[in-house]
DSSP file (Angstrom, degrees, kcal/mol; ACC not computed):
  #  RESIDUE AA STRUCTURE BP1 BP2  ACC     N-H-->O    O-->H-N    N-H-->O    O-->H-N    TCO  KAPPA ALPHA  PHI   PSI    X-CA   Y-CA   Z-CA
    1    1 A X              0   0    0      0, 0.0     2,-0.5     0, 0.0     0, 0.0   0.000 360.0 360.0 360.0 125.7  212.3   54.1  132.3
    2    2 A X        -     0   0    0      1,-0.1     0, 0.0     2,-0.0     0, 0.0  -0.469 360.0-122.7 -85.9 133.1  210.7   53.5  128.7
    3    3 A X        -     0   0    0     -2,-0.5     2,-0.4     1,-0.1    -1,-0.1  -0.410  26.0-163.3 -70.6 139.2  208.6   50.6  128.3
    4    4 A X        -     0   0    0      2,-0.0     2,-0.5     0, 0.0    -1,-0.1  -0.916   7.5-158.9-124.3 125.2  209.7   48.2  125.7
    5    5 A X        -     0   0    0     -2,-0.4     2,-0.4     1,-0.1     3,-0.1  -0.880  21.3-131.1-121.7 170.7  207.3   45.4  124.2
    6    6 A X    >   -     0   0    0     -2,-0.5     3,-2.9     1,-0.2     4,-0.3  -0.608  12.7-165.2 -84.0  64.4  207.6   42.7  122.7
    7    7 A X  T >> S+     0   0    0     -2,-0.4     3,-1.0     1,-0.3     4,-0.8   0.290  93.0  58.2 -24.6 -67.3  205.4   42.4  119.2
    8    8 A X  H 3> S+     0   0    0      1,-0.3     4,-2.1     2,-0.2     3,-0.5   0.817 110.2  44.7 -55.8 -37.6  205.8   38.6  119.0
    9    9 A X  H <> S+     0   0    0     -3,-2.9     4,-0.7     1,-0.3    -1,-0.3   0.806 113.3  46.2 -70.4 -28.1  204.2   38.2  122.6
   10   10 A X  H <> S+     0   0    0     -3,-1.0     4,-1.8    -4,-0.3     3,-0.4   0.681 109.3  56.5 -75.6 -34.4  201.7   40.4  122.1
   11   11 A X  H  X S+     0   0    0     -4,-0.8     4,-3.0    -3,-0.5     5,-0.3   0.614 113.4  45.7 -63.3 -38.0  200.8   38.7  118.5
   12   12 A X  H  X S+     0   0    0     -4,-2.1     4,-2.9    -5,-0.3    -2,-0.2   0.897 115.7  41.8 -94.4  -5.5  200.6   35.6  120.3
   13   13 A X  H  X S+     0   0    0     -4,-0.7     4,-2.0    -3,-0.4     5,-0.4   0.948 106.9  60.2 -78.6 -59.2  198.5   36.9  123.1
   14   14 A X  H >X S+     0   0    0     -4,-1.8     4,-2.0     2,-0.2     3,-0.8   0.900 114.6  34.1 -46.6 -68.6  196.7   38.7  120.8
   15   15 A X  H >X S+     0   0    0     -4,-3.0     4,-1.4     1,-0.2     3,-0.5   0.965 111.2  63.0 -74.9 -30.3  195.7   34.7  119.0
   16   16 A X  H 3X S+     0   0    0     -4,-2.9     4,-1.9    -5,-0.3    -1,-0.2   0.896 104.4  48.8 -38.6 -35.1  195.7   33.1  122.4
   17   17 A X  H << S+     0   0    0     -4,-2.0     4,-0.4    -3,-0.8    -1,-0.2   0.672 115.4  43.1-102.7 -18.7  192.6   35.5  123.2
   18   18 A X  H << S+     0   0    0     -4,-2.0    -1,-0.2    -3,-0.5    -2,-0.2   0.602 107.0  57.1-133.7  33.4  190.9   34.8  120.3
   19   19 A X  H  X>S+     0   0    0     -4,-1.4     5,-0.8    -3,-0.2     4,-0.5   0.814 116.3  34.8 -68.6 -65.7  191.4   31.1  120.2
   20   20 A X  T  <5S+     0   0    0     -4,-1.9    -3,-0.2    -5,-0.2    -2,-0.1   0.488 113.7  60.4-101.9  -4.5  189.8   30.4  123.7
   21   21 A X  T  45S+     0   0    0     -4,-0.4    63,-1.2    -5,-0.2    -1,-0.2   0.658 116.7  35.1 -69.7 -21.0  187.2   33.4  123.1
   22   22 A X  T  45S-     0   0    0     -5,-0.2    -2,-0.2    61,-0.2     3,-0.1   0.795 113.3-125.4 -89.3 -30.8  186.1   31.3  120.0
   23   23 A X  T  <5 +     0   0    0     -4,-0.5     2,-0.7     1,-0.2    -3,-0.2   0.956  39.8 170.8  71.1  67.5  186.7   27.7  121.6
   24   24 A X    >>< +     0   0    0     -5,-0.8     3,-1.5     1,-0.1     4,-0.9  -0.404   4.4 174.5-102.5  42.7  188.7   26.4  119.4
   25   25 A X  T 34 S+     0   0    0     -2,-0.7     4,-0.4     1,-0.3    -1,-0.1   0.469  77.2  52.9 -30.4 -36.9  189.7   23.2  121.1
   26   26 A X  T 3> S+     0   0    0      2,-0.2     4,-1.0     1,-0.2    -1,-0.3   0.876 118.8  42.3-104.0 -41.3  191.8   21.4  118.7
   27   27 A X  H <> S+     0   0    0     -3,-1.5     4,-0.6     2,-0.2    -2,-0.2   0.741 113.7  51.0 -86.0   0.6  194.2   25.1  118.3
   28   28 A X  H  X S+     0   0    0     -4,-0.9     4,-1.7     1,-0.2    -1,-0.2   0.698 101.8  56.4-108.6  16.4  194.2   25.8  121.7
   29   29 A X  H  4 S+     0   0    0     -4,-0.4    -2,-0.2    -5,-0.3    -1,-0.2   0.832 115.0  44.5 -78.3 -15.5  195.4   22.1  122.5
   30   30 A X  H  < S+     0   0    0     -4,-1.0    -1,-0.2     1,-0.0    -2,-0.2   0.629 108.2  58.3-100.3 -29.1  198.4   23.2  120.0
   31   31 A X  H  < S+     0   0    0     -4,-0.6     2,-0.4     1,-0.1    -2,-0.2   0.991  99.4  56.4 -91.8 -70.3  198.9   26.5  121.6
   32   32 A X  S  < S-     0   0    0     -4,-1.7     4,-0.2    -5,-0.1    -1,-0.1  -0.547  87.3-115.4 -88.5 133.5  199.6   25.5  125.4
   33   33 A X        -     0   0    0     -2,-0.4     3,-0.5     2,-0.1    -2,-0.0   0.279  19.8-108.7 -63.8-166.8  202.2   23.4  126.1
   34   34 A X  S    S+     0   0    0      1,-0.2    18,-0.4    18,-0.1    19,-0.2   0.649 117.5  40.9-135.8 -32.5  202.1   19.8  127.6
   35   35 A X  S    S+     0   0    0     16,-0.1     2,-0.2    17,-0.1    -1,-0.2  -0.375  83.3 132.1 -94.7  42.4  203.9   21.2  131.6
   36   36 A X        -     0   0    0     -3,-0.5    16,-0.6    -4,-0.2     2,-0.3  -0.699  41.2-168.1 -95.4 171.7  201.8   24.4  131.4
   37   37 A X  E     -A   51   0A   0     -2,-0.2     2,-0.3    14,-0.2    14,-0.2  -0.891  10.0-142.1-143.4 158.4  200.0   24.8  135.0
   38   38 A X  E     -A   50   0A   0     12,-0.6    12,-1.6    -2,-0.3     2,-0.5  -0.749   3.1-148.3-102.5 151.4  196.9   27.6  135.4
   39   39 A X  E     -A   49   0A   0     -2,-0.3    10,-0.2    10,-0.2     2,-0.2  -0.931  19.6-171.8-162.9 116.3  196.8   29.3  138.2
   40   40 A X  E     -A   48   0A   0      8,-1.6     8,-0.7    -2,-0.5     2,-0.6  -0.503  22.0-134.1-110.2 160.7  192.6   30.1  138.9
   41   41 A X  E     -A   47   0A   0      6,-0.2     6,-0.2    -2,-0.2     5,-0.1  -0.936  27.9-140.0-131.7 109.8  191.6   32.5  141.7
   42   42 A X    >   -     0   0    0      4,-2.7     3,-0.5    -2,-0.6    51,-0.2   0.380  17.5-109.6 -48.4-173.7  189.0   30.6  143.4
   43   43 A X  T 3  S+     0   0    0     49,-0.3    -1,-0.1     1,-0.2    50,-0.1   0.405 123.9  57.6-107.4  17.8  185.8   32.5  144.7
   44   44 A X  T 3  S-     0   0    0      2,-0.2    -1,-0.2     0, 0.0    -2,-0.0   0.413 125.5-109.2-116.7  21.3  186.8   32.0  148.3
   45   45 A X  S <  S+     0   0    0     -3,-0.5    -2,-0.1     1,-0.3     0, 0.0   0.108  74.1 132.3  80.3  -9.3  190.3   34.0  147.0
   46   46 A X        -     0   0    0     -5,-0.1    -4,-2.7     1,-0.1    -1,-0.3  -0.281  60.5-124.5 -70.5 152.2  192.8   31.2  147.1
   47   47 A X  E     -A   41   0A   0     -6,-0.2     2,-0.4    -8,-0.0    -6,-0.2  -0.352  29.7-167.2 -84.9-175.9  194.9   30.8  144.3
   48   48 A X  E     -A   40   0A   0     -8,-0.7    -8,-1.6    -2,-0.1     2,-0.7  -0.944  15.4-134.7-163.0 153.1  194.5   27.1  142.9
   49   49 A X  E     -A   39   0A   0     -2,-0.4     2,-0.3   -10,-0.2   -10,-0.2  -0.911  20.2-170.4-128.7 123.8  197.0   25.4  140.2
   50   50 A X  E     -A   38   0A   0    -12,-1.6   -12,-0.6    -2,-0.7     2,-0.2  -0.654  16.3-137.8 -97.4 153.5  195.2   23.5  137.3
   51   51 A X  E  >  -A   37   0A   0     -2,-0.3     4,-3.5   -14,-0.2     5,-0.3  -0.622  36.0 -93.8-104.5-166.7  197.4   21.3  135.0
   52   52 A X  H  > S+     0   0    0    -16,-0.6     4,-2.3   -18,-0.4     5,-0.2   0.977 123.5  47.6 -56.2 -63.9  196.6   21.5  131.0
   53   53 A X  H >>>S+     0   0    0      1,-0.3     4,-1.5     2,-0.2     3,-0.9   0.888 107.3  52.8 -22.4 -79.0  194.3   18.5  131.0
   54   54 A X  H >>5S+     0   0    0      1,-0.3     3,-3.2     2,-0.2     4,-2.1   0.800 118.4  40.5 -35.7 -70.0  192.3   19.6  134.0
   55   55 A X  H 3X5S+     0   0    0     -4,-3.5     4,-2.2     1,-0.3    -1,-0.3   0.823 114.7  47.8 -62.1 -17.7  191.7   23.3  131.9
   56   56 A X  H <<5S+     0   0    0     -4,-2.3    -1,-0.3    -3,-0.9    -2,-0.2   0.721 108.7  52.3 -87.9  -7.3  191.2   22.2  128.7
   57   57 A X  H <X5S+     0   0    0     -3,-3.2     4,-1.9    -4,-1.5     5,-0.2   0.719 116.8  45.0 -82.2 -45.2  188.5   19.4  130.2
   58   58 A X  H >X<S+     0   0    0     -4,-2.1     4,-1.1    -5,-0.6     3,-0.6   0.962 110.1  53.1 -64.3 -70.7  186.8   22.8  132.0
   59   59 A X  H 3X S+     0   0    0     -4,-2.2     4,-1.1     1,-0.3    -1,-0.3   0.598 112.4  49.5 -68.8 -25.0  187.2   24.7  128.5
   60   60 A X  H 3> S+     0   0    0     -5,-0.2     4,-1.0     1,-0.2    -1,-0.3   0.952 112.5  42.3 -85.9 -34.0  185.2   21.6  126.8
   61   61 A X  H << S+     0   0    0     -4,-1.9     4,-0.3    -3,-0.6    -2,-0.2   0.747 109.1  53.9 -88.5 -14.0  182.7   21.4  128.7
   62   62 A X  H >X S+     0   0    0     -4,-1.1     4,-1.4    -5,-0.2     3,-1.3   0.854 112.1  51.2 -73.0 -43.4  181.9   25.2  129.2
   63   63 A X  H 3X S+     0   0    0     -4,-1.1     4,-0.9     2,-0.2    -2,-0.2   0.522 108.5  48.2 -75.3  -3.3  181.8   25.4  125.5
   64   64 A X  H 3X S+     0   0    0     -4,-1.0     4,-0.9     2,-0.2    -1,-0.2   0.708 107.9  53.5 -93.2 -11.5  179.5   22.6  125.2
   65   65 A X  H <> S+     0   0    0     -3,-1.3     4,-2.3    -4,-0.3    -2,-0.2   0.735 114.9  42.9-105.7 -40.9  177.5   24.3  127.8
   66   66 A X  H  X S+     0   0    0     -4,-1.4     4,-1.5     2,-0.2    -2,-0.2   0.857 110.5  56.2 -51.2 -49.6  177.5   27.8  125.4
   67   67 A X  H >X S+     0   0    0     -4,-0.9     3,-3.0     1,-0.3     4,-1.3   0.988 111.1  41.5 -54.1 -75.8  176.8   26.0  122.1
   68   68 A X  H >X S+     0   0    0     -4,-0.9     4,-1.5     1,-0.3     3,-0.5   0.818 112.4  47.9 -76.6 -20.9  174.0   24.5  123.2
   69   69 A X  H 3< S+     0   0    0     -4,-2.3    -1,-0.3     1,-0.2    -2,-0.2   0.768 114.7  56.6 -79.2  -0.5  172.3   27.3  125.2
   70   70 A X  H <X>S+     0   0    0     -3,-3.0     4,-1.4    -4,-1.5     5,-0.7   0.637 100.5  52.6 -35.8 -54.3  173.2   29.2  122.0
   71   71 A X  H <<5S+     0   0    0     -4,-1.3    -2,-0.2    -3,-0.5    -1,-0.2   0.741 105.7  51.8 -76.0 -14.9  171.5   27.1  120.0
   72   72 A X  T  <5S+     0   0    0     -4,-1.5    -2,-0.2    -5,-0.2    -1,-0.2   0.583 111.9  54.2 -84.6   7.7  168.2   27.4  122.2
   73   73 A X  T  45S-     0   0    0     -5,-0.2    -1,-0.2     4,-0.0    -2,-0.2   0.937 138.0 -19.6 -85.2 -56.5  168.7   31.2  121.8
   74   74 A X  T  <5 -     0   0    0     -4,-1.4    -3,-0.1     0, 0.0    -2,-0.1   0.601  69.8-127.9-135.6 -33.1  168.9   31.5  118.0
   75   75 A X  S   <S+     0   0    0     -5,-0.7    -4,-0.1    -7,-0.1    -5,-0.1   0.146  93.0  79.1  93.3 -22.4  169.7   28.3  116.5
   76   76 A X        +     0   0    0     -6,-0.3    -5,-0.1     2,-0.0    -1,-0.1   0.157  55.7 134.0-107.5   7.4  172.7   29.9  114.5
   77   77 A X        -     0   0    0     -7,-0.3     2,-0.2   -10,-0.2     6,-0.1  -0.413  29.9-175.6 -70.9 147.5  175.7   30.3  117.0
   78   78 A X    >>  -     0   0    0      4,-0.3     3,-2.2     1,-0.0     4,-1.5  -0.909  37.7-135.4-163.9 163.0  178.9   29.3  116.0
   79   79 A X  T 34 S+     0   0    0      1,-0.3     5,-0.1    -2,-0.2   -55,-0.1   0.733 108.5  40.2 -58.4 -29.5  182.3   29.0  117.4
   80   80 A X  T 34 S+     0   0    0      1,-0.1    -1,-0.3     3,-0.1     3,-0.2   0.607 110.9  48.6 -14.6 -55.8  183.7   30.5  114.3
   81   81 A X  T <4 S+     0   0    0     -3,-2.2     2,-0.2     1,-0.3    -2,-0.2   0.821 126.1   2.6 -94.8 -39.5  181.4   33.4  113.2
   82   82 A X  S  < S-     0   0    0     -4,-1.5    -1,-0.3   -60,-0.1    -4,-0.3  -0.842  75.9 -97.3-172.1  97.0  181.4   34.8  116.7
   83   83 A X        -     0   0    0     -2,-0.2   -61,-0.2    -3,-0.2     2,-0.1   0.062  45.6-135.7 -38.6 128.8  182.7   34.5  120.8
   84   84 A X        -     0   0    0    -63,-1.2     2,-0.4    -5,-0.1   -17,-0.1  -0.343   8.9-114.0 -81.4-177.9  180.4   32.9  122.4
   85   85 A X        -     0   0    0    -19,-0.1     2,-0.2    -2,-0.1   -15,-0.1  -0.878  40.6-138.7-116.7 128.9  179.1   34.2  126.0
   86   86 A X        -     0   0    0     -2,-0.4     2,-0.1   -21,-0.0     3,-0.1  -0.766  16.7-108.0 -99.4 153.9  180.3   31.2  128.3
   87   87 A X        -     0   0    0    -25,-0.7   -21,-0.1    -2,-0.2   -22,-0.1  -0.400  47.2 -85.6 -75.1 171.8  177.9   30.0  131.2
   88   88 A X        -     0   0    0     -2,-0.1     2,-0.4     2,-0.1    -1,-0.1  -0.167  60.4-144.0 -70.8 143.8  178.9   30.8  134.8
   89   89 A X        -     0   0    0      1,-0.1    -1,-0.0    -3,-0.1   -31,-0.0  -0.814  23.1-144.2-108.3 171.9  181.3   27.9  135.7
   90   90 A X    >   +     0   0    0     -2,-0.4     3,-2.1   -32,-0.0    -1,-0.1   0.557  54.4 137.8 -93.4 -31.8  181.8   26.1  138.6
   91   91 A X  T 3  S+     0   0    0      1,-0.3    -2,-0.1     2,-0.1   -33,-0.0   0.350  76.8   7.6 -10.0 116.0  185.3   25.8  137.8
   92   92 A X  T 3         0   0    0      1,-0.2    -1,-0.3   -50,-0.1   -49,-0.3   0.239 360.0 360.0  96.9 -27.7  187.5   26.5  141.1
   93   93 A X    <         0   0    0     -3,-2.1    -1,-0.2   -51,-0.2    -2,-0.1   0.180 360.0 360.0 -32.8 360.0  184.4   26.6  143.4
């Protein structure tokens, strides 16, 4: 069977990945929709269902948690210029 994609989905995947690799709060509150659900795989293997709020509350605070140990690295990270390395989360734990 020949695989067919879709370019738009992939276009948007494509900024989705480098929206929340950047932290980009304010486009990826525009980007997922207001009934989106997450679905985390905990570390004890269960699946677990987050609503937006909940991830995007995870997603601030992980970047807040990057920034600054960023800044005690170099002093010149920014969310812009460069993906930050997130810290280990707790998220799902």
């Amino acid at each position: 069977m020949p695989q067919s994609h879709n370019p738009e989905i992939i276009a948007f995947i494509d900024v989705l990945a480098d929206t929340g690799s950047h932290y980009r709060m304010d486009e990826m509150e525009a980007l997922y929709t207001e009934d989106l659900g997450f679905l985390v795989l905990t570390p004890q293997g269960e699946v677990a269902r987050f609503s937006k709020s909940e991830m995007m509350a995870e997603f601030r605070s992980v970047a807040m948690q990057a920034k600054r140990r960023c800044r005690r690295k170099s002093g010149s990270c920014t969310s812009r210029s460069r993906a930050m390395k997130p810290p280990r989360s707790s998220f799902g734990a």
